[in-house]
N, CA, C and O atoms as a Tinker XYZ file with bonds, in Angstrom:
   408  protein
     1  N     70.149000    6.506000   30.031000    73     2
     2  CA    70.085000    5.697000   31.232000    64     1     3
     3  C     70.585000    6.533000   32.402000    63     2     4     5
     4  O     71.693000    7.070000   32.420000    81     3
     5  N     69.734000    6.599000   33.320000    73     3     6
     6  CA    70.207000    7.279000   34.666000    64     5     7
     7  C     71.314000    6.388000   35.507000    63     6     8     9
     8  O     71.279000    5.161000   35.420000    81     7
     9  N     72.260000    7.029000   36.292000    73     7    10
    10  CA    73.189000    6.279000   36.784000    64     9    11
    11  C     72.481000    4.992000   37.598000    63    10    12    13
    12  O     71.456000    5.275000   38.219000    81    11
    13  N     72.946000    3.600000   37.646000    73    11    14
    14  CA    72.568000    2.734000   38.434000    64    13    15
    15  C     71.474000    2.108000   37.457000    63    14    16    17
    16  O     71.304000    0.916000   37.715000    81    15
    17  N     70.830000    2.490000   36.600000    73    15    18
    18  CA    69.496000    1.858000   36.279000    64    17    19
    19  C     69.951000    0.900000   35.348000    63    18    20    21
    20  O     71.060000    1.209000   34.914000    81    19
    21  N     69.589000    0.054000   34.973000    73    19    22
    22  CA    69.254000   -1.226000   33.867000    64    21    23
    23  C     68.790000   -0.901000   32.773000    63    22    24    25
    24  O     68.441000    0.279000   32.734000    81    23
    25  N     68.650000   -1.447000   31.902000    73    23    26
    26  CA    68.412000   -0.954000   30.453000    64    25    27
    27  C     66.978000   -1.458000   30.849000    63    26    28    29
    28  O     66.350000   -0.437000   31.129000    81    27
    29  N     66.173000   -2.546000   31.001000    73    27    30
    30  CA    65.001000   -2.506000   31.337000    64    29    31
    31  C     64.469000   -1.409000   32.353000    63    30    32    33
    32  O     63.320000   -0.968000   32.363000    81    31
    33  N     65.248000   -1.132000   32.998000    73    31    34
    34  CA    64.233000   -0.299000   33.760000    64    33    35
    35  C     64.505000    1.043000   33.020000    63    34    36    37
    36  O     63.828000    2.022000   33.335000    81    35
    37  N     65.192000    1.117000   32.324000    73    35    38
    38  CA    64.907000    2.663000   31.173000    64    37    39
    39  C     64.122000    2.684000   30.428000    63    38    40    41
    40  O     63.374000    3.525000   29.928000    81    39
    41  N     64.379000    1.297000   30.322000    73    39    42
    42  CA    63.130000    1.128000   29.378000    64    41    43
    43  C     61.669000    1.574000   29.712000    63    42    44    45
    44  O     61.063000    2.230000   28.865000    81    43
    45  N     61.023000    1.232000   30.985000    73    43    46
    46  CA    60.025000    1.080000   31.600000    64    45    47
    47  C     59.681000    2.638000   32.031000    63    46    48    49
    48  O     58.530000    3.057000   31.903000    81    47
    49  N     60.787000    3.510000   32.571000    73    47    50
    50  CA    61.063000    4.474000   32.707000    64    49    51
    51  C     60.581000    5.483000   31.553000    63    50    52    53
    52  O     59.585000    6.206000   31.536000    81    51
    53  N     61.483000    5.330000   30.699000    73    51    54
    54  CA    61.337000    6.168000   28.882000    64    53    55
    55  C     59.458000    6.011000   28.939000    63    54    56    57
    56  O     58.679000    6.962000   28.875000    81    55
    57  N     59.190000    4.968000   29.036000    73    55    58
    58  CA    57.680000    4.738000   28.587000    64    57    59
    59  C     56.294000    5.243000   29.604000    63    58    60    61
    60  O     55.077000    5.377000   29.474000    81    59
    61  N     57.207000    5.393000   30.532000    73    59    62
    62  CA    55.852000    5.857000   31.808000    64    61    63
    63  C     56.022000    7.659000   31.284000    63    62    64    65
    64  O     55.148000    8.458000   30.949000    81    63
    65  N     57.524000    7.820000   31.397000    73    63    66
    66  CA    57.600000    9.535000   31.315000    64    65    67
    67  C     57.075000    9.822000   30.089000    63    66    68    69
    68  O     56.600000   10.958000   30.051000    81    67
    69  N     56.968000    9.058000   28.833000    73    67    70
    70  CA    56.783000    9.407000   27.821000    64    69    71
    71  C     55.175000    9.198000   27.293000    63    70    72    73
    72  O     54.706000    9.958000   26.446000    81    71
    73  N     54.212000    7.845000   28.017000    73    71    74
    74  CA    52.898000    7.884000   27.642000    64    73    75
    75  C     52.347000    7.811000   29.089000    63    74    76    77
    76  O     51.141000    8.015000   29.222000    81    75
    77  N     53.110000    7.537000   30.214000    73    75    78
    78  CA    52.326000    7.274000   31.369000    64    77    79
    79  C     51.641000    5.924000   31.648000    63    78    80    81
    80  O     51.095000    5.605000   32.704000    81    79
    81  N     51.757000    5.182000   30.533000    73    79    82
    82  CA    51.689000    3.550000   30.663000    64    81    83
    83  C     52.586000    2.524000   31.657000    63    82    84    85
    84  O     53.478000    2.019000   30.976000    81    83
    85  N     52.621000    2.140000   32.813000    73    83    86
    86  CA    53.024000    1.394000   33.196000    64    85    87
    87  C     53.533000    1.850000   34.972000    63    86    88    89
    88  O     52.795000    2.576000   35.638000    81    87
    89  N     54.455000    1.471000   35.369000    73    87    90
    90  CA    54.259000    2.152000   36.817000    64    89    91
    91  C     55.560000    3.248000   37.023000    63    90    92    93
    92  O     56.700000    3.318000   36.565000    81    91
    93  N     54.939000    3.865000   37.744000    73    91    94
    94  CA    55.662000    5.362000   37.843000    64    93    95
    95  C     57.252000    4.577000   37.969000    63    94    96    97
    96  O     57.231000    3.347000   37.917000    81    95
    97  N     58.762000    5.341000   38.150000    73    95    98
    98  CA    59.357000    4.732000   37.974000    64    97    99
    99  C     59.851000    4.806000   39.257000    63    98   100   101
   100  O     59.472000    5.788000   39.895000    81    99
   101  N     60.797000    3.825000   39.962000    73    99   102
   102  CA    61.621000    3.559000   40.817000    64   101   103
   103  C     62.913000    4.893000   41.546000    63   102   104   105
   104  O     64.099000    4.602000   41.706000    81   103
   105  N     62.380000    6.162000   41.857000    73   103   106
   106  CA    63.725000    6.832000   41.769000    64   105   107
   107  C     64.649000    6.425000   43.354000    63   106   108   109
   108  O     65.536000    7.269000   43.482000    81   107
   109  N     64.663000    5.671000   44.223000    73   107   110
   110  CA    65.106000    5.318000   45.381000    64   109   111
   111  C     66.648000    4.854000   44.735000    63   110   112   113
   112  O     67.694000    5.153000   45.311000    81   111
   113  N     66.605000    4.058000   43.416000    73   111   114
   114  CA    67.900000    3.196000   43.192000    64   113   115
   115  C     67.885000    1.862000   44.210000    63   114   116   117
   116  O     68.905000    1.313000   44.628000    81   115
   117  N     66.630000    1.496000   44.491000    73   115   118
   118  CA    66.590000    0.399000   45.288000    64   117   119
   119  C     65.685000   -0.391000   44.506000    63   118   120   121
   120  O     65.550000   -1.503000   45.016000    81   119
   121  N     65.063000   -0.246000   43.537000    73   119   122
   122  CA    64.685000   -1.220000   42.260000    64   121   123
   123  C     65.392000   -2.195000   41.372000    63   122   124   125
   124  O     66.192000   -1.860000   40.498000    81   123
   125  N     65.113000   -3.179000   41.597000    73   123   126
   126  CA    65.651000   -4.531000   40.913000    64   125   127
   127  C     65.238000   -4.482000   39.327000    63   126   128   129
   128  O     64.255000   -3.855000   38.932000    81   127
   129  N     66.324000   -5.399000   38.265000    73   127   130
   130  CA    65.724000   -5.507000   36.955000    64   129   131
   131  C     65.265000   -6.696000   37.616000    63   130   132   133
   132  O     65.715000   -7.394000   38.524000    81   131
   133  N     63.858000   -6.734000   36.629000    73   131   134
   134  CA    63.424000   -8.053000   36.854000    64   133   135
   135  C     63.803000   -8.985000   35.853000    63   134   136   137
   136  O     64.461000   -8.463000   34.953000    81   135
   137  N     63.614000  -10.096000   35.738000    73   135   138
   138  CA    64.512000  -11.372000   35.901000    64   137   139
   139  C     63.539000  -12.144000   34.446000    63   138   140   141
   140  O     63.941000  -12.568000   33.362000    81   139
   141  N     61.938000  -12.054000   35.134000    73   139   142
   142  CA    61.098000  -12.839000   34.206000    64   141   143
   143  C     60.628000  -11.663000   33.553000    63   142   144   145
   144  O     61.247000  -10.601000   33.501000    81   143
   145  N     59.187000  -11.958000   32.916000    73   143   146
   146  CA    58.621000  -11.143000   31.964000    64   145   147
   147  C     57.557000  -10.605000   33.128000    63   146   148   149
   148  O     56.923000  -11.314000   33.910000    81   147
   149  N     57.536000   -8.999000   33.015000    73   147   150
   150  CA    56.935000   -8.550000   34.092000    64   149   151
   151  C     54.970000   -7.745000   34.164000    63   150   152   153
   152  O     55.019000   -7.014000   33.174000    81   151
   153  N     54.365000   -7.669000   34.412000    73   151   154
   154  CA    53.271000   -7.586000   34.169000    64   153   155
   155  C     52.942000   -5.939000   34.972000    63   154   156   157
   156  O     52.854000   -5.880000   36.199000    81   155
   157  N     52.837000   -5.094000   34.378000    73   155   158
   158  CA    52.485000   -3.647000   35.251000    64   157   159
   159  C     50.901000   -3.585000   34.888000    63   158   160   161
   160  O     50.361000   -4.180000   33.955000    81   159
   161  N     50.329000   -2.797000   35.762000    73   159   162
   162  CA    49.094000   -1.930000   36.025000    64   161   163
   163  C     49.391000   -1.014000   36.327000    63   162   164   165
   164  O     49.796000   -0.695000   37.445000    81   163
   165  N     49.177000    0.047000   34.811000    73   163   166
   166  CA    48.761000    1.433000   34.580000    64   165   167
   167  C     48.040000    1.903000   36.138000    63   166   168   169
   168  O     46.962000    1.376000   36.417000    81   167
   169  N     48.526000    2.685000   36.921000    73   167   170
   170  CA    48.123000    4.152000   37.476000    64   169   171
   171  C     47.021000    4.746000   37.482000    63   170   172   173
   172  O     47.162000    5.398000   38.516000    81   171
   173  N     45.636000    5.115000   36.950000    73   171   174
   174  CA    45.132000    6.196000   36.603000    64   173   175
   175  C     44.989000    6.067000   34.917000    63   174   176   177
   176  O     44.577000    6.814000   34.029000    81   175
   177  N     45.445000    4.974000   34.963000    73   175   178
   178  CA    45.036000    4.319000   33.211000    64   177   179
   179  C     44.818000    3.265000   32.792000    63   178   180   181
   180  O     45.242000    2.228000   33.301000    81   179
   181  N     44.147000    3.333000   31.828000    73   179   182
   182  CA    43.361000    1.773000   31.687000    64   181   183
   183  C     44.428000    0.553000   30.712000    63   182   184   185
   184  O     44.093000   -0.120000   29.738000    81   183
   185  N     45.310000    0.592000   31.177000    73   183   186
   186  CA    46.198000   -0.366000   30.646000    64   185   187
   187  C     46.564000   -1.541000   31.769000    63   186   188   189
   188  O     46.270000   -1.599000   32.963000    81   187
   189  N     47.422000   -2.579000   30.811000    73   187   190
   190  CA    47.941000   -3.580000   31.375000    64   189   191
   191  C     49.366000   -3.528000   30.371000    63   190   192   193
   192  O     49.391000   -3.221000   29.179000    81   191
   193  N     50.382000   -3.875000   31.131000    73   191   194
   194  CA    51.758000   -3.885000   30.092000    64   193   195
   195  C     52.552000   -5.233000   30.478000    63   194   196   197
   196  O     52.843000   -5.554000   31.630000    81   195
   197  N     52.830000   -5.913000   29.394000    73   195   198
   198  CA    53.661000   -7.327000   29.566000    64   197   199
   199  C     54.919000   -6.719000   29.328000    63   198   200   201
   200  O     54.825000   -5.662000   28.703000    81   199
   201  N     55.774000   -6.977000   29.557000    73   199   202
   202  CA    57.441000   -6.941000   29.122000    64   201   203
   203  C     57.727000   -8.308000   29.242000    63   202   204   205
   204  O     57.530000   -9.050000   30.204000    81   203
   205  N     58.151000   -8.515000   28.293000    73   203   206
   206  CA    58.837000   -9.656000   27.652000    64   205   207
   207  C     60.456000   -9.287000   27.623000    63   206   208   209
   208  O     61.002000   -8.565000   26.790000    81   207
   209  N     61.133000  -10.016000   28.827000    73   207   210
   210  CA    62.186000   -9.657000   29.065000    64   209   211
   211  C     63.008000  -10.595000   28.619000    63   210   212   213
   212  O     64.020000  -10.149000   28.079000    81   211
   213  N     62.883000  -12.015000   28.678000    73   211   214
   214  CA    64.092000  -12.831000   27.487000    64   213   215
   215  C     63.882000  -12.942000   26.341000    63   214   216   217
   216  O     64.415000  -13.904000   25.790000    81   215
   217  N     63.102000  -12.096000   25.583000    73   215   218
   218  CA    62.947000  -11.796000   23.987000    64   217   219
   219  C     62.111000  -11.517000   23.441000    63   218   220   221
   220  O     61.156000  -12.236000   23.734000    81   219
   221  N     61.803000  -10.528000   22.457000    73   219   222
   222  CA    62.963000  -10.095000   21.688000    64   221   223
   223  C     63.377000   -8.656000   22.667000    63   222   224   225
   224  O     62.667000   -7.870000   23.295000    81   223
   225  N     64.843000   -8.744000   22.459000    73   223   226
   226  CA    65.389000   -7.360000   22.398000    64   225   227
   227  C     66.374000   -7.276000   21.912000    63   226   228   229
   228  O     67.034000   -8.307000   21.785000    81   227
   229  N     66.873000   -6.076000   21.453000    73   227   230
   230  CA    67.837000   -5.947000   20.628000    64   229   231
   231  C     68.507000   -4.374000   20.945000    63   230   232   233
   232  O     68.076000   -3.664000   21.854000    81   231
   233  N     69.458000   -4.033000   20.173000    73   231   234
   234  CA    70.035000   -3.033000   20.064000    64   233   235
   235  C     70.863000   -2.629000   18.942000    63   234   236   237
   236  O     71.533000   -3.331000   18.185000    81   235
   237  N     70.646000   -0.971000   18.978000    73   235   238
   238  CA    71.137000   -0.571000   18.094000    64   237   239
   239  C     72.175000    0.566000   18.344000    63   238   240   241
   240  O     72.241000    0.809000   19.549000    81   239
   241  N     72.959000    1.297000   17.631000    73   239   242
   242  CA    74.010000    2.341000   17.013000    64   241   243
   243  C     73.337000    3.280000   16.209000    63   242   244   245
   244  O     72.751000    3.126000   15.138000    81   243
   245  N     73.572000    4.572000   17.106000    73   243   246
   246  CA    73.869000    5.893000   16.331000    64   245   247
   247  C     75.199000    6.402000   16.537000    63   246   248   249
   248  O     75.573000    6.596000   17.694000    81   247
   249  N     76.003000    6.657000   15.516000    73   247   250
   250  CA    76.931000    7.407000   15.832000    64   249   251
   251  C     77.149000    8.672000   14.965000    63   250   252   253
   252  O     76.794000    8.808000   13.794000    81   251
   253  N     77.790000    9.568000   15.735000    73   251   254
   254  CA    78.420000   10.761000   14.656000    64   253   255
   255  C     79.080000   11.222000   14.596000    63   254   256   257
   256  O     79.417000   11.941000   15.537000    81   255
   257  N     79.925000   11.155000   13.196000    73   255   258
   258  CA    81.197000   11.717000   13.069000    64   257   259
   259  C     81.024000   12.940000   12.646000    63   258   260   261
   260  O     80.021000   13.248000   12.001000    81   259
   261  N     82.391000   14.176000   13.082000    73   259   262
   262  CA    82.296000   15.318000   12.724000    64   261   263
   263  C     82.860000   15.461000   11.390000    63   262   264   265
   264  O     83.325000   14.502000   10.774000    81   263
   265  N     82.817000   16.793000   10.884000    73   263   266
   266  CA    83.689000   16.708000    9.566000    64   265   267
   267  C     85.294000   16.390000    9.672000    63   266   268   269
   268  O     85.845000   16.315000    8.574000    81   267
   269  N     85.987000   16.225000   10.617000    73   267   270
   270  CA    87.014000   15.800000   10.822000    64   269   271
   271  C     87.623000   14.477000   10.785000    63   270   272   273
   272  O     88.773000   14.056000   10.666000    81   271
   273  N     85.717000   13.630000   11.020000    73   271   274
   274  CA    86.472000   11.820000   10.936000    64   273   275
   275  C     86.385000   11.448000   12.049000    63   274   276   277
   276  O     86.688000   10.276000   12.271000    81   275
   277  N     85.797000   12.584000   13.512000    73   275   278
   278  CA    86.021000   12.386000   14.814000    64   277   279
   279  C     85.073000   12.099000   15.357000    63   278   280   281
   280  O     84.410000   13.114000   15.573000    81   279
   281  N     84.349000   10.722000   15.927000    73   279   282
   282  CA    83.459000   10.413000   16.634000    64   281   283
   283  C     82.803000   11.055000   17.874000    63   282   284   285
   284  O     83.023000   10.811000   19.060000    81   283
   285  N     81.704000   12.182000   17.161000    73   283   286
   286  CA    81.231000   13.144000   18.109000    64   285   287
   287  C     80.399000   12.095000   19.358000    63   286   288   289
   288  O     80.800000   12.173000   20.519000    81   287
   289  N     79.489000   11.345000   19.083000    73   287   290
   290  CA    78.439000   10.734000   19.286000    64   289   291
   291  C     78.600000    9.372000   19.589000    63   290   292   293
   292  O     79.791000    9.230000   19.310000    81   291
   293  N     78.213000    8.296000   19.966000    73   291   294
   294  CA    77.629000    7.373000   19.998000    64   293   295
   295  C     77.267000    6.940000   21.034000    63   294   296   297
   296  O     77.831000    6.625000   22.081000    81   295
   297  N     75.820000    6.940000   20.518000    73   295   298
   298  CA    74.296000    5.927000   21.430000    64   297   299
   299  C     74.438000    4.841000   21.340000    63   298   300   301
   300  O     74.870000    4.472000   20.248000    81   299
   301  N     74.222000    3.989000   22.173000    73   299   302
   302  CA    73.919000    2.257000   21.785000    64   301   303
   303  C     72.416000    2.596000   22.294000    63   302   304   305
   304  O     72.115000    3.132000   23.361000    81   303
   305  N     71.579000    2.167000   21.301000    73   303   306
   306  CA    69.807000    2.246000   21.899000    64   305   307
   307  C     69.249000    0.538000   22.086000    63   306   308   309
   308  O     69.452000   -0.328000   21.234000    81   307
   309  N     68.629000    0.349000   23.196000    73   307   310
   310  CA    68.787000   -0.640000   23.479000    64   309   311
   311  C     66.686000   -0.377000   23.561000    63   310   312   313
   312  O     65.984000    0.581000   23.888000    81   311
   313  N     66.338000   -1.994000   23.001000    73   311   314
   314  CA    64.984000   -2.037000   22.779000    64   313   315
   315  C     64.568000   -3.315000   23.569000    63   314   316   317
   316  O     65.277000   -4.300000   23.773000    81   315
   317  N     63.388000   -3.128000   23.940000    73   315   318
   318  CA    62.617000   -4.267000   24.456000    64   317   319
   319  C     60.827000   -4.189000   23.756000    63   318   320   321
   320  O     60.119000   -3.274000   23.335000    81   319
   321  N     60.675000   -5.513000   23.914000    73   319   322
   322  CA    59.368000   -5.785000   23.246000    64   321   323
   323  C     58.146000   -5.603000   24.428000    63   322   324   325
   324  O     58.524000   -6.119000   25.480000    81   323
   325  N     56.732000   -4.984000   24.535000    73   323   326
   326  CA    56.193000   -5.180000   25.874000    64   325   327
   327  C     54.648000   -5.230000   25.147000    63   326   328   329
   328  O     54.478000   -4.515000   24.159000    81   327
   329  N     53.817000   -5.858000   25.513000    73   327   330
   330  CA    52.888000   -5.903000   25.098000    64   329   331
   331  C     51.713000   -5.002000   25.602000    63   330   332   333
   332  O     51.598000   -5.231000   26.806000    81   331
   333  N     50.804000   -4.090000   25.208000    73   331   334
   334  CA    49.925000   -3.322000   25.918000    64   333   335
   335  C     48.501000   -3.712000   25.330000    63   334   336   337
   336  O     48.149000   -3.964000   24.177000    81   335
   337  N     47.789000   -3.673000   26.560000    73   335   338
   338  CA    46.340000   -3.789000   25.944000    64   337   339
   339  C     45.791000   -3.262000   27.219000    63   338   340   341
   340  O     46.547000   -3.253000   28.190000    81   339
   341  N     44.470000   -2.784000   27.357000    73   339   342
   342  CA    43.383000   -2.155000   27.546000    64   341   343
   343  C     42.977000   -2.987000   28.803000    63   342   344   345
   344  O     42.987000   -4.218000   28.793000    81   343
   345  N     42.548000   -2.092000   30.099000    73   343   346
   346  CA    42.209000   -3.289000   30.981000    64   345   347
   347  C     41.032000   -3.828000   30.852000    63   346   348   349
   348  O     40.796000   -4.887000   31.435000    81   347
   349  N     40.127000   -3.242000   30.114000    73   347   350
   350  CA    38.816000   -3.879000   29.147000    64   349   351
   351  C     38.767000   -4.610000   28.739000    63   350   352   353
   352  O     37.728000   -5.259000   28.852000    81   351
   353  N     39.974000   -5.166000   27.834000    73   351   354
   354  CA    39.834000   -6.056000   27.175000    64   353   355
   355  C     41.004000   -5.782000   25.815000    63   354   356   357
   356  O     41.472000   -4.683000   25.515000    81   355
   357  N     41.227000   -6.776000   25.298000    73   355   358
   358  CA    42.041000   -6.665000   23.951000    64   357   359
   359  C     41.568000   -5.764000   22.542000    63   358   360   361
   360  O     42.205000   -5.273000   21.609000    81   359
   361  N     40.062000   -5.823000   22.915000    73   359   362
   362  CA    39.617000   -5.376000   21.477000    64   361   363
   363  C     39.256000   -3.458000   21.647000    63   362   364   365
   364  O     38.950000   -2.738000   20.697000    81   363
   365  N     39.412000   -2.987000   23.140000    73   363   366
   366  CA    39.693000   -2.022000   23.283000    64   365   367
   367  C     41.222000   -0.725000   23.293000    63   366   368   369
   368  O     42.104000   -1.091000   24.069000    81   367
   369  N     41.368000   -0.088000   22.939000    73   367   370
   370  CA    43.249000    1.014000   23.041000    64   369   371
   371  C     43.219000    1.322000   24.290000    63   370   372   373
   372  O     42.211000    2.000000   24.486000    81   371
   373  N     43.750000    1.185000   25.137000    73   371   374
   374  CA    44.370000    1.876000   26.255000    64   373   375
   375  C     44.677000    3.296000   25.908000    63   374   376   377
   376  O     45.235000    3.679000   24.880000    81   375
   377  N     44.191000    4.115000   27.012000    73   375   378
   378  CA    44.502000    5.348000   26.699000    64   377   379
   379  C     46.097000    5.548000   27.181000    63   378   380   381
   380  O     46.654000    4.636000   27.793000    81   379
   381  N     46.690000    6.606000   26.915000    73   379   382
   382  CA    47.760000    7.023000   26.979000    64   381   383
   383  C     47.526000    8.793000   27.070000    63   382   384   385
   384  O     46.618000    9.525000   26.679000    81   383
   385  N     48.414000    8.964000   27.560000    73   383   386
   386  CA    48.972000   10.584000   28.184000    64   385   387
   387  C     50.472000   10.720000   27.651000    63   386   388   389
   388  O     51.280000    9.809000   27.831000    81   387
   389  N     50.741000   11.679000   27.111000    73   387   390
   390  CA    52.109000   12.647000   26.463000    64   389   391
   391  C     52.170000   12.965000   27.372000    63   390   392   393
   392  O     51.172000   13.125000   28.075000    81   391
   393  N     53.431000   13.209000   27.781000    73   391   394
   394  CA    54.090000   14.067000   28.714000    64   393   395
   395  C     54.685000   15.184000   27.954000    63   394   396   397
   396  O     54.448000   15.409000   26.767000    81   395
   397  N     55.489000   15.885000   28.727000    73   395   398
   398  CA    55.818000   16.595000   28.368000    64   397   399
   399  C     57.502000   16.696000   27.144000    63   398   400   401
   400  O     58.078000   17.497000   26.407000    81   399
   401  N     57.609000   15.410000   27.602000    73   399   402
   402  CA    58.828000   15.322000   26.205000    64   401   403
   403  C     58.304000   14.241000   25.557000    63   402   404   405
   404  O     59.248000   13.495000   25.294000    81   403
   405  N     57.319000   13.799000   25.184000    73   403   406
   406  CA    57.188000   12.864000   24.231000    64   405   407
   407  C     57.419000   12.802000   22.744000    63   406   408
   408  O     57.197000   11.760000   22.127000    81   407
């Protein structure tokens, strides 16, 4: 998570840098989490993305201890559910683009 951002908007973030699905991200720090379930249009791609923001999401724990017993690590990874489909239609894949750390 970049300083200031929301776990949704990392979320949204992680997923544009990572397939390019959804809208470029907010770097001003003047972006709001949104509140309801939010609806993006892909860029330069043939998607549509739902986020379903009061459920499901969840989170999880990585942690790591060294050989000492000493908690090198811990992530809390935090997940959200978003729905993608094709601006064609449902029975078509939306394309997607890798970036460069995907």
């Amino acid at each position: 998570i970049e300083s200031g951002e929301g776990t949704l908007q990392a979320a949204m973030r992680e997923l544009w840098e990572e397939t390019r699905l959804g809208a470029a991200p907010d770097r001003t720090g003047t972006g709001s989490t949104p509140s309801a379930d939010v609806i993006e249009q892909s860029e330069g791609v043939d998607a549509v993305i739902k986020w379903h923001t009061d459920g499901p999401i969840t989170s999880s724990d990585s942690i790591h201890v060294g050989d000492d017993g000493v908690v090198r690590w811990h992530y809390v990874i935090s997940q959200y559910f978003a729905h993608v489909e094709s601006s064609s239609g449902p029975e078509e894949a939306p394309k997607m683009i890798a970036s460069d750390d995907a």
